[in-house]
N, C-alpha and C positions, 0 to 999 in steps of 0.2 A: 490464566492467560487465554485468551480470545483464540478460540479454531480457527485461523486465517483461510485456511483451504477451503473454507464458507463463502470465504470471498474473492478470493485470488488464484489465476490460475496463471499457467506459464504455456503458450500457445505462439509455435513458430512461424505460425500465420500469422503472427499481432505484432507488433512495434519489437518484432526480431529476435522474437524469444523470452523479453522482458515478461518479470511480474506483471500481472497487471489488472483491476480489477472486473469480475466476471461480469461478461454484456457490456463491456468500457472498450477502447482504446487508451484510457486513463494509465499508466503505470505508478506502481507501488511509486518508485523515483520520484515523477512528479510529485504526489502526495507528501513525501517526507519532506521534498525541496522546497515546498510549499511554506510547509509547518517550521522548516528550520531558516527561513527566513523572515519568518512573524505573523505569515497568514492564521488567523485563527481557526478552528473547525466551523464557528457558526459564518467567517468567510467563505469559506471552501465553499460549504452549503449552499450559500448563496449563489457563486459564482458558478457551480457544476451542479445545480441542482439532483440532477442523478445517482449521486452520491447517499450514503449515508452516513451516519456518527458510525457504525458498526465497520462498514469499509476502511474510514478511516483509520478506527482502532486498529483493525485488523492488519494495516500497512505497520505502524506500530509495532505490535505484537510479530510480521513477519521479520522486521529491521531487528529487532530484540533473539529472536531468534537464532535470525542466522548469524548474528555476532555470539551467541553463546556458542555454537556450533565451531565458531573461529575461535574462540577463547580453547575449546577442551578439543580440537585437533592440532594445534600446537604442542 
């Protein structure tokens, strides 16, 4: 699993506390909403050049996360 904290930080000064990736105003959110509605990553790429494949993953890998997180505090 991808270190997200490579990429992602949580900063009250930024889009309100949201994930979101480091040196971006971009949020994890965006990202995922991106991908789960058919944007590809070589789209993303394109579109936010600033980005990377690793960013990306890492939005991934924190959505992965903290769904297990919810899974075993239940």
């Amino acid at each position: 699993m991808i270190r997200f904290n490579k990429y992602i930080e949580i900063n009250m000064e930024k889009r309100f506390g949201r994930p979101i990736i480091k040196g971006t105003r971009i949020s994890v959110y965006d990202i995922l909403s991106w991908l789960s509605n058919g944007m590809s990553r070589k789209e993303i790429l394109s579109d936010y050049p600033e980005l990377s494949i690793e960013q990306i993953n890492a939005c991934l890998s924190f959505a992965a996360r903290k769904e297990q997180k919810h899974l075993y505090a239940s």
